[in-house]
N, C-alpha and C positions, 0 to 999 in steps of 0.2 A: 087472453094472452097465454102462451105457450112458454114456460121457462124452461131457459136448458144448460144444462149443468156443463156442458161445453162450451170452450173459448170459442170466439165468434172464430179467430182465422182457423182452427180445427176444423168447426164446422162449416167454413168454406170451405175447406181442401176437402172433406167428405163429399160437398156437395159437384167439386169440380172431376174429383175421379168417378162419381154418380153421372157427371155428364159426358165424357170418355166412354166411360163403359155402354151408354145408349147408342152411341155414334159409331159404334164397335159394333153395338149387334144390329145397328139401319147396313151395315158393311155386309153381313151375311145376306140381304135380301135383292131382289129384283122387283119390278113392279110387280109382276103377277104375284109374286109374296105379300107386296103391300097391300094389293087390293083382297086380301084375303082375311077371314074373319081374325080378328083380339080377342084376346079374352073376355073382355068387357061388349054384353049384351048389346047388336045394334053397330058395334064399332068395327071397323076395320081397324088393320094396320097403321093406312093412312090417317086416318080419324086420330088413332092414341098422336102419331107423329105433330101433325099438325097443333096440335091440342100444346104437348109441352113447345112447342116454338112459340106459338101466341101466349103462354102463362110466362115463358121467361121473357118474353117483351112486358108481361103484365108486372112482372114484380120488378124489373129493372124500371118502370115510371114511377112505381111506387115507390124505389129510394129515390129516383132522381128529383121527383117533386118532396118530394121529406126534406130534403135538402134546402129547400126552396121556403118551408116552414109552412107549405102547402100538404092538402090531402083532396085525393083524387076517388072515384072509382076504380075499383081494379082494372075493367072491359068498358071501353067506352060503348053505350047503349045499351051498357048490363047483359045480363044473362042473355036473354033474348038474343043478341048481336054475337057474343059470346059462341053458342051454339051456331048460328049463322057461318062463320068463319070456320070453324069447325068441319061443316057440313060441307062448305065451297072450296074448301082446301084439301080435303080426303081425297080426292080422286086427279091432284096434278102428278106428274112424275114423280118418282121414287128421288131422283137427283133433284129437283127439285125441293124437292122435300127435306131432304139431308142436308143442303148450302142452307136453305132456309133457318132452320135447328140448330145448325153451327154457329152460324151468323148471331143470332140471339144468346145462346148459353153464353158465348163469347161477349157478348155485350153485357151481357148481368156479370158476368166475373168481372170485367173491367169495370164496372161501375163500384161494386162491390170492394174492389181492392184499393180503393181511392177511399174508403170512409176511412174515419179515426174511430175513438172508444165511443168519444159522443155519440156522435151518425145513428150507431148503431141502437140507441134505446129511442130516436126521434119517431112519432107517431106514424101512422100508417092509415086509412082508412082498410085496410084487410085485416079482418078480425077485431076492428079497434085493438089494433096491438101495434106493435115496435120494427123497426127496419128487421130486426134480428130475429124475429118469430116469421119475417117473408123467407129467411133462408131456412128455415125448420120444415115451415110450409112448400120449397121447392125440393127440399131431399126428400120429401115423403113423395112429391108429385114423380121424381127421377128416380126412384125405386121402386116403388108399385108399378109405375107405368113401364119401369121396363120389364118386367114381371107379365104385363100383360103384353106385351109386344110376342107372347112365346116364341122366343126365336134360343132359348135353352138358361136362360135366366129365372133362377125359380127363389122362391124366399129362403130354402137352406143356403144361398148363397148371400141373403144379407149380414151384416156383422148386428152383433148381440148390442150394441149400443143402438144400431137403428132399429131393431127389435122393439128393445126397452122405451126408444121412443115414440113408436109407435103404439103401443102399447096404454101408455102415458095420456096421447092425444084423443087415442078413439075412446078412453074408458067412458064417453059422454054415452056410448052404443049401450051399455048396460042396460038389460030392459026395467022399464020402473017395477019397483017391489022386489028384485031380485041384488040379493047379497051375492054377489059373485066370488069365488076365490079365484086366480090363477095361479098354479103351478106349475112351476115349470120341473122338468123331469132330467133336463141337462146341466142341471147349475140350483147353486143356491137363490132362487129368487120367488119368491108369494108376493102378491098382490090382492086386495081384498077393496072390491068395487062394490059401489052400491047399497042399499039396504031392505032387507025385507027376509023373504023366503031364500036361505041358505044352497047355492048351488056350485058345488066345486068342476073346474075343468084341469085336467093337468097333459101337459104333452112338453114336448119341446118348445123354451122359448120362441125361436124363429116361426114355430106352425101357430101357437098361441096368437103370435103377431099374424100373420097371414089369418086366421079366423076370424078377429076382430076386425080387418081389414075387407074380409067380405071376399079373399081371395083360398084357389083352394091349396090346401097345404102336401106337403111333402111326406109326413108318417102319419104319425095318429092319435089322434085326442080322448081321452077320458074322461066321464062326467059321473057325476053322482046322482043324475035325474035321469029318466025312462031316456034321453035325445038329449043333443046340446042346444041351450037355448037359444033363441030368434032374438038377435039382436036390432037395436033398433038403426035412422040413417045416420049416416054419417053427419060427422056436427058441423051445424050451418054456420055460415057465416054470419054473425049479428052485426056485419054491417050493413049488410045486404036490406 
Protein backbone atom coordinates (compact mmCIF):
# COMPACT_ATOMS: atom_id res chain seq x y z
CA UNK A 1 0.00 0.00 0.00
CA UNK A 2 0.97 3.45 -1.13
CA UNK A 3 0.08 6.20 1.56
CA UNK A 4 -0.46 9.68 0.66
CA UNK A 5 -0.35 12.61 2.49
CA UNK A 6 -2.98 14.23 0.13
CA UNK A 7 -6.78 14.45 0.47
CA UNK A 8 -8.39 11.93 -1.68
CA UNK A 9 -10.59 14.87 -3.60
CA UNK A 10 -6.91 16.79 -4.12
CA UNK A 11 -5.74 13.94 -5.57
CA UNK A 12 -8.61 13.44 -7.83
CA UNK A 13 -8.47 16.93 -9.17
CA UNK A 14 -4.46 16.18 -9.82
CA UNK A 15 -5.55 13.24 -11.33
CA UNK A 16 -8.45 14.80 -13.60
CA UNK A 17 -6.16 17.88 -14.88
CA UNK A 18 -3.44 14.66 -15.53
CA UNK A 19 -6.28 13.55 -17.78
CA UNK A 20 -6.95 16.91 -19.68
CA UNK A 21 -3.67 17.60 -20.30
CA UNK A 22 -3.16 13.74 -22.21
CA UNK A 23 -6.35 14.57 -24.28
CA UNK A 24 -4.56 17.98 -25.06
CA UNK A 25 -1.59 16.44 -26.26
CA UNK A 26 -3.65 13.13 -28.38
CA UNK A 27 -5.11 16.97 -29.97
CA UNK A 28 -1.67 17.86 -31.43
CA UNK A 29 -1.47 14.36 -33.31
CA UNK A 30 -2.60 12.65 -36.50
CA UNK A 31 -2.49 9.19 -37.24
CA UNK A 32 0.86 9.01 -38.83
CA UNK A 33 2.06 10.66 -35.36
CA UNK A 34 0.28 7.92 -33.62
CA UNK A 35 1.55 5.09 -35.48
CA UNK A 36 5.06 6.50 -34.72
CA UNK A 37 7.44 5.29 -32.04
CA UNK A 38 7.00 6.31 -27.76
CA UNK A 39 9.25 6.57 -25.84
CA UNK A 40 8.85 3.37 -24.23
CA UNK A 41 10.84 0.52 -26.13
CA UNK A 42 8.42 -1.69 -28.72
CA UNK A 43 5.45 0.97 -28.27
CA UNK A 44 3.92 3.18 -30.43
CA UNK A 45 1.91 6.00 -29.84
CA UNK A 46 -0.97 4.12 -30.30
CA UNK A 47 0.14 1.41 -27.77
CA UNK A 48 0.83 4.17 -24.76
CA UNK A 49 -3.07 5.51 -25.91
CA UNK A 50 -4.74 2.44 -25.76
CA UNK A 51 -2.88 1.24 -22.75
CA UNK A 52 -4.23 4.20 -20.33
CA UNK A 53 -7.93 3.76 -21.92
CA UNK A 54 -7.89 -0.06 -20.80
CA UNK A 55 -6.00 0.84 -17.19
CA UNK A 56 -8.78 3.59 -16.65
CA UNK A 57 -11.65 0.95 -17.36
CA UNK A 58 -9.25 -1.20 -15.19
CA UNK A 59 -9.30 0.74 -12.09
CA UNK A 60 -12.87 2.23 -12.54
CA UNK A 61 -13.96 -1.90 -11.90
CA UNK A 62 -11.74 -2.02 -9.25
CA UNK A 63 -13.78 0.81 -7.20
CA UNK A 64 -17.00 -0.24 -8.69
CA UNK A 65 -16.64 -4.03 -7.39
CA UNK A 66 -15.01 -2.39 -3.90
CA UNK A 67 -18.17 -1.25 -3.64
CA UNK A 68 -19.71 -4.33 -3.95
CA UNK A 69 -17.37 -5.72 -0.89
CA UNK A 70 -16.03 -7.77 -3.85
CA UNK A 71 -12.20 -7.95 -5.37
CA UNK A 72 -11.49 -8.63 -8.75
CA UNK A 73 -8.37 -8.88 -11.14
CA UNK A 74 -7.47 -5.78 -12.43
CA UNK A 75 -7.39 -7.20 -16.57
CA UNK A 76 -9.72 -9.92 -16.95
CA UNK A 77 -7.26 -12.84 -18.32
CA UNK A 78 -4.46 -11.06 -16.54
CA UNK A 79 -1.52 -9.96 -18.11
CA UNK A 80 -1.47 -12.06 -20.96
CA UNK A 81 -5.01 -10.68 -22.19
CA UNK A 82 -3.80 -7.33 -20.77
CA UNK A 83 -0.96 -7.02 -23.45
CA UNK A 84 -3.33 -8.54 -26.03
CA UNK A 85 -5.57 -5.55 -26.17
CA UNK A 86 -2.80 -3.54 -26.05
CA UNK A 87 -1.34 -4.88 -29.05
CA UNK A 88 -5.07 -5.10 -30.99
CA UNK A 89 -5.76 -1.68 -30.22
CA UNK A 90 -2.38 0.25 -31.20
CA UNK A 91 -2.96 0.36 -34.75
CA UNK A 92 -7.15 1.57 -34.95
CA UNK A 93 -7.53 5.44 -35.81
CA UNK A 94 -6.10 8.12 -34.02
CA UNK A 95 -10.15 9.35 -33.40
CA UNK A 96 -10.78 6.32 -32.40
CA UNK A 97 -8.56 6.23 -29.93
CA UNK A 98 -9.18 9.57 -28.43
CA UNK A 99 -13.30 8.94 -27.96
CA UNK A 100 -12.01 5.74 -26.62
CA UNK A 101 -9.55 7.58 -23.61
CA UNK A 102 -12.23 10.18 -23.06
CA UNK A 103 -14.94 7.84 -22.67
CA UNK A 104 -12.99 5.97 -19.86
CA UNK A 105 -11.16 8.78 -17.85
CA UNK A 106 -14.61 10.20 -17.81
CA UNK A 107 -16.06 7.02 -16.39
CA UNK A 108 -13.27 6.60 -13.57
CA UNK A 109 -13.88 10.46 -12.48
CA UNK A 110 -17.53 9.71 -12.37
CA UNK A 111 -17.18 6.68 -10.46
CA UNK A 112 -14.83 8.25 -8.31
CA UNK A 113 -16.79 11.43 -7.45
CA UNK A 114 -19.73 9.26 -6.15
CA UNK A 115 -17.40 7.63 -3.19
CA UNK A 116 -17.72 9.07 0.45
CA UNK A 117 -14.47 8.92 3.14
CA UNK A 118 -15.23 5.20 3.61
CA UNK A 119 -15.00 4.03 -0.28
CA UNK A 120 -12.02 5.26 -0.40
CA UNK A 121 -9.76 2.94 2.24
CA UNK A 122 -12.19 -0.32 0.82
CA UNK A 123 -9.93 -3.14 -0.48
CA UNK A 124 -8.78 -3.60 -3.95
CA UNK A 125 -7.10 -6.59 -5.23
CA UNK A 126 -4.27 -4.00 -7.15
CA UNK A 127 -1.66 -4.01 -4.99
CA UNK A 128 -3.63 -5.67 -2.09
CA UNK A 129 -4.14 -1.89 -1.25
CA UNK A 130 -7.08 0.58 -0.93
CA UNK A 131 -9.66 2.39 -3.52
CA UNK A 132 -7.25 5.32 -2.92
CA UNK A 133 -3.86 3.90 -3.66
CA UNK A 134 -5.95 2.97 -7.41
CA UNK A 135 -5.99 6.80 -7.87
CA UNK A 136 -1.96 7.20 -6.92
CA UNK A 137 -1.53 4.40 -9.08
CA UNK A 138 -3.53 6.22 -12.07
CA UNK A 139 -1.66 9.75 -11.61
CA UNK A 140 1.69 8.00 -12.09
CA UNK A 141 0.14 6.03 -15.12
CA UNK A 142 -1.19 9.80 -16.61
CA UNK A 143 2.02 11.47 -16.04
CA UNK A 144 4.83 9.21 -17.12
CA UNK A 145 2.56 8.04 -19.93
CA UNK A 146 2.20 11.43 -21.04
CA UNK A 147 5.82 11.99 -20.84
CA UNK A 148 6.08 9.24 -23.12
CA UNK A 149 3.62 10.22 -25.57
CA UNK A 150 6.59 12.80 -26.65
CA UNK A 151 4.37 15.13 -28.04
CA UNK A 152 6.45 18.27 -25.83
CA UNK A 153 5.45 16.92 -22.16
CA UNK A 154 8.62 16.37 -20.40
CA UNK A 155 9.01 15.68 -16.38
CA UNK A 156 10.25 19.38 -15.78
CA UNK A 157 6.83 20.01 -16.24
CA UNK A 158 5.50 17.73 -13.39
CA UNK A 159 4.71 19.52 -10.06
CA UNK A 160 7.18 18.74 -7.07
CA UNK A 161 4.42 16.95 -5.23
CA UNK A 162 4.16 14.31 -8.20
CA UNK A 163 7.86 14.20 -8.14
CA UNK A 164 7.99 13.46 -4.38
CA UNK A 165 5.59 10.76 -5.07
CA UNK A 166 7.08 9.33 -7.30
CA UNK A 167 9.91 9.17 -5.89
CA UNK A 168 8.30 7.60 -2.77
CA UNK A 169 6.70 4.71 -4.80
CA UNK A 170 9.78 3.54 -6.93
CA UNK A 171 12.32 3.70 -3.85
CA UNK A 172 11.45 -0.47 -4.01
CA UNK A 173 14.15 0.27 -7.50
CA UNK A 174 16.94 0.65 -5.06
CA UNK A 175 19.43 -2.01 -6.10
CA UNK A 176 20.02 -4.40 -3.01
CA UNK A 177 23.27 -3.52 -0.95
CA UNK A 178 23.09 -0.03 -2.01
CA UNK A 179 22.44 2.96 0.46
CA UNK A 180 21.23 5.55 -1.74
CA UNK A 181 20.98 9.26 -1.01
CA UNK A 182 18.78 11.63 -3.11
CA UNK A 183 19.39 15.12 -3.39
CA UNK A 184 17.74 17.22 -4.57
CA UNK A 185 19.55 20.50 -5.91
CA UNK A 186 16.31 22.72 -6.34
CA UNK A 187 14.83 22.57 -2.83
CA UNK A 188 15.34 21.41 0.56
CA UNK A 189 14.55 17.75 0.21
CA UNK A 190 17.15 14.23 0.99
CA UNK A 191 16.09 11.08 0.94
CA UNK A 192 18.04 8.16 2.06
CA UNK A 193 16.93 4.52 0.41
CA UNK A 194 18.15 1.39 1.02
CA UNK A 195 21.21 -0.05 2.83
CA UNK A 196 24.60 -1.22 2.18
CA UNK A 197 27.29 0.46 0.08
CA UNK A 198 26.81 4.44 0.35
CA UNK A 199 25.87 6.12 -2.97
CA UNK A 200 24.82 9.61 -3.41
CA UNK A 201 22.71 11.07 -6.60
CA UNK A 202 21.71 14.79 -6.52
CA UNK A 203 20.01 16.76 -9.39
CA UNK A 204 16.79 18.42 -9.63
CA UNK A 205 13.98 16.86 -7.94
CA UNK A 206 11.72 16.57 -11.12
CA UNK A 207 14.97 14.66 -13.00
CA UNK A 208 15.56 12.59 -9.55
CA UNK A 209 11.99 11.52 -10.30
CA UNK A 210 12.33 10.93 -14.04
CA UNK A 211 15.65 8.55 -13.18
CA UNK A 212 14.01 6.34 -10.92
CA UNK A 213 11.26 6.23 -13.23
CA UNK A 214 13.45 4.81 -15.81
CA UNK A 215 12.70 7.88 -17.93
CA UNK A 216 15.27 10.29 -19.54
CA UNK A 217 15.51 13.51 -17.74
CA UNK A 218 15.69 17.11 -18.41
CA UNK A 219 19.30 18.52 -16.82
CA UNK A 220 21.67 16.49 -15.02
CA UNK A 221 22.46 14.24 -12.37
CA UNK A 222 25.33 13.73 -10.01
CA UNK A 223 26.75 10.80 -8.29
CA UNK A 224 29.44 10.07 -5.97
CA UNK A 225 30.22 6.55 -7.81
CA UNK A 226 32.45 5.97 -11.13
CA UNK A 227 28.14 6.08 -13.12
CA UNK A 228 24.71 6.25 -11.65
CA UNK A 229 23.48 3.13 -10.53
CA UNK A 230 21.35 0.31 -12.27
CA UNK A 231 18.34 0.37 -10.69
CA UNK A 232 16.34 -2.55 -10.30
CA UNK A 233 12.23 -3.23 -12.04
CA UNK A 234 9.74 -1.54 -11.35
CA UNK A 235 7.63 -2.77 -8.27
CA UNK A 236 5.34 -5.56 -9.11
CA UNK A 237 2.30 -6.11 -8.27
CA UNK A 238 1.88 -8.68 -5.22
CA UNK A 239 -1.30 -9.37 -6.22
CA UNK A 240 -0.44 -10.49 -9.32
Amino acid sequence: MVNSLIAPDKLVLQVSQAHARVLALVDQLDDRQKAAASALPGWSRGHVLIHLADNARAFERQARVALQGEIVDMYDGGQEERDQSIDRGAARPLRELREELEMAQRALEDRWSRLTEADWQRAVRFRRATVLDTVLARWREAEIHAVDLKVGYRPHNWSVDFALHALGFLSARVPVGTRLILRATDGEFTRVLGAGETVEVSGAVRDLAAWMAGRNIDGHLSTTSPQLPELGPWPPDPAN
